[in-house]
Each structure stands twice: as C-alpha cells, then as structure tokens.
C-alpha distance (Angstrom), angle and dihedral (degrees) to the residues before:
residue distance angle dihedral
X1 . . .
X2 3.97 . .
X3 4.08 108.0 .
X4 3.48 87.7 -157.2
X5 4.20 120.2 144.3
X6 4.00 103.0 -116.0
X7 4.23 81.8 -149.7
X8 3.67 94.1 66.2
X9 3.41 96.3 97.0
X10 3.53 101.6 47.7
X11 4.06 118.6 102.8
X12 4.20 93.5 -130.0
X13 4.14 103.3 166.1
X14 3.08 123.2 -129.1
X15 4.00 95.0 -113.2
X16 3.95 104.7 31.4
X17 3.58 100.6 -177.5
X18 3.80 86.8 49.7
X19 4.32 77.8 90.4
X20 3.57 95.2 52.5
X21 3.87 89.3 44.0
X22 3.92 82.9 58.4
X23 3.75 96.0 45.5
X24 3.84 102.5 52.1
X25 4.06 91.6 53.7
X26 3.99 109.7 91.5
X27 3.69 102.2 -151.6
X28 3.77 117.1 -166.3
X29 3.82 120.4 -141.2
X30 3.58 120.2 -146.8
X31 3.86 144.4 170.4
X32 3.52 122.3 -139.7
X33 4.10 134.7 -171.3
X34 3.45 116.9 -147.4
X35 3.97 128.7 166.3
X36 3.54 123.1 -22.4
X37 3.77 85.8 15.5
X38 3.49 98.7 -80.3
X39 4.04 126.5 150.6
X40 2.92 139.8 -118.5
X41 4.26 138.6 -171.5
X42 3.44 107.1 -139.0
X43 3.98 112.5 -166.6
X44 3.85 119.7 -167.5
X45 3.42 146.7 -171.7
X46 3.97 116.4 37.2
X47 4.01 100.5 165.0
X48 3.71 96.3 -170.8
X49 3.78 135.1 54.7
X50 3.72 85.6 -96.2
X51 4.36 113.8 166.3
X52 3.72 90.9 -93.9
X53 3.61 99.3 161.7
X54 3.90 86.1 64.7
X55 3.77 94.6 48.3
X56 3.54 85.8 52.3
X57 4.03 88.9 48.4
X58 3.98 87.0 48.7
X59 3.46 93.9 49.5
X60 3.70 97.3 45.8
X61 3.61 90.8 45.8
X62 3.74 99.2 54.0
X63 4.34 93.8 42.4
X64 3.94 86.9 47.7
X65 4.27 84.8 -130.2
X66 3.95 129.6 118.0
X67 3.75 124.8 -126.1
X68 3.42 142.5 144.3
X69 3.79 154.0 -129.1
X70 3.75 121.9 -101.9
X71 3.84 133.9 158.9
X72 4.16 92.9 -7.9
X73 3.94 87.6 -59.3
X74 3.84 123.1 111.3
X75 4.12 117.2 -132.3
X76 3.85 123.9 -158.5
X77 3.35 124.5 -170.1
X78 3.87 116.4 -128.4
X79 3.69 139.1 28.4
X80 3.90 97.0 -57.9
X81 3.30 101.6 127.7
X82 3.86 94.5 122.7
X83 4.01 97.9 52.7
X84 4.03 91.0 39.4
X85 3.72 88.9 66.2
X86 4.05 91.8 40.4
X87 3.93 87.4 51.9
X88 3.92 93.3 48.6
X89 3.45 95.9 52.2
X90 3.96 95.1 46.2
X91 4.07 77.2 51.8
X92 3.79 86.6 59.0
X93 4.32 93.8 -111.8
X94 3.65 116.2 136.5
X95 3.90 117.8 -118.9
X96 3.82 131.1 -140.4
X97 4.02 103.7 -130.2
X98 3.18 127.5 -111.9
C-alpha cells in the first residue's frame, strides 16, 4: 500500500480566506476625464490591507497602460473601464454594476 496524501494534488493557498476577503468588498469602477481630456479608471473601495500595489501591477500589465496608486484607490490610464471590471472579477473581487 502507497502512503501517499490523496490532498497533494490539490492547489489549497496558502491564505484561503484571502478569496472570501476579496469577494465581500464591492469595488466601484469608474472613468474619469481629467486635463487634456484624458481618462482615467478609477477603482474604489478595498476595505482591507489587501496587496494593492500588485493588483495595480496585474492590471496594468494585462491592459498594456501605466497608472498608479493613490489614497487606497487604483488609477489606470485609458478608457478601460470595461476590461478592469472583467479582470477583477476573474481575480475573484466583487464589482459595483454599472
């Protein structure tokens, strides 16, 4: 007989209520003009002391924009509203609607 742990295999993270931390926050989504009529994604409402300068890395990476990280709110630069809100949710955050 094989004494091997059935569980192994299974992708467990380190933290697992790190997910639920991320689900019960309602972020809201925004765009925002500012001068010369550029936009902006605005993304609010992190409650916890969650790694938001590596969201903001993630989602910067993925759109191919820069941004930044002010007052525990995420900004994108560019009209990506629409594919910031599909990449939180595939990152398990809940989104204010539309």
């Amino acid at each position: 007989m094989s004494e091997d742990d059935p569980f192994d295999d299974l992708d467990i993270p380190d933290d697992p209520l790190s997910d639920l931390d991320r689900a019960t926050q309602e972020l809201t989504v925004r765009t925002e003009k500012r001068r010369y009529g550029k936009q902006m994604v605005i993304i609010e409402g992190f409650q916890t002391d969650a790694d938001i300068d590596d969201l903001a890395s993630d989602l910067k990476s993925a759109l191919g924009t820069g941004g930044t990280v002010k007052d525990d709110r995420i900004e994108i630069q560019g009209n990506h509203e629409k594919r910031v809100r599909e990449l939180l949710r595939e990152r398990g955050y809940s989104v204010e609607k539309a």
